[in-house]
N, C-alpha and C positions, 0 to 999 in steps of 0.2 A: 504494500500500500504506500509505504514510503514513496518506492520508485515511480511511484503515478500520481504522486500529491496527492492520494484521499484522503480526504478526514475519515478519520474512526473514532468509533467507542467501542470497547472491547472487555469481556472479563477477564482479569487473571485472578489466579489464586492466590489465597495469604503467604504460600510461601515463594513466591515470583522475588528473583533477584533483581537486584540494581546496583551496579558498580560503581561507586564512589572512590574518588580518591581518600586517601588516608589523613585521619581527623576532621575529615568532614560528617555531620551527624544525621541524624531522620529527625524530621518536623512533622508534627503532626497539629495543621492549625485547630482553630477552635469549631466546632460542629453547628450548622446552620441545619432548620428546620425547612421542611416544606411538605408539601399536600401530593400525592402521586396518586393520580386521577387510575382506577384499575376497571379493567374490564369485566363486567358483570359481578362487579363488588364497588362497596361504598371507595370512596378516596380516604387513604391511609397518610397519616404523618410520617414520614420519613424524615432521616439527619444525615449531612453529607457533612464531608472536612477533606482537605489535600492534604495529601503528604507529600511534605520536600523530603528528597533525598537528597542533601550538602545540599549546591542552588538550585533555584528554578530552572528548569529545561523545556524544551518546546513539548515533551512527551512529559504530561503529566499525569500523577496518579491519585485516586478519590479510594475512602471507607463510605459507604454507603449502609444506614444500619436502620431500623425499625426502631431502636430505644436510644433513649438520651445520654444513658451514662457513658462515663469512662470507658468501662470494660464491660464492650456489649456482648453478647453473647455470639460464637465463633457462626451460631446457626441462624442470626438475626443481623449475619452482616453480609457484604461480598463488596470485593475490588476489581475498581476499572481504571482503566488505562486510556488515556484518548490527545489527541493532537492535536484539540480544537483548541482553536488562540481568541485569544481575547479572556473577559472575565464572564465563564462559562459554568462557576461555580454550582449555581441554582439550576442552570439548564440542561446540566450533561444528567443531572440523575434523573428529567424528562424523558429525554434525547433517549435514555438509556434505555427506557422504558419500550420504547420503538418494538425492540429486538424479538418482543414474542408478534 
């Protein structure tokens, strides 16, 4: 997808690497709410948050979870990955929504 300039949104799994150089950390920003309109079910609250890996890169990665806490539950959450530029924050976990 690279090679054709698509945009994506993609899952990976919790345990999907990323290479960093040495002494740079993972960020995980603060968790924003939103409404995820579902098919033939009411609309669910959802919470989204990016995680840097060291700096910002054009390939960014989202926690997408059903609950608010900290530590949400492993089966209450899932990771995407997507290329979309700009501040796509609230939209990608939409966007994401596409996929079924």
């Amino acid at each position: 997808m690279r090679q054709f300039q698509l945009p994506y949104i993609v899952a990976i799994r919790s345990n999907h690497g990323v290479l960093m150089p040495k002494g740079q950390r993972v960020r995980y920003n603060r968790r924003h709410a939103y409404d995820q309109p579902l098919a033939e079910r009411p609309t669910q609250r959802r919470y989204i948050r990016e995680i840097i890996f060291g700096q910002r890169r054009p390939i960014r990665y989202y926690q997408i979870t059903k609950g608010s806490t900290d530590h949400p539950d492993r089966a209450d959450s899932w990771f995407i990955m997507t290329n979309l530029a700009g501040d796509v924050l609230l939209s990608v976990g939409r966007q994401y929504t596409l996929r079924t």
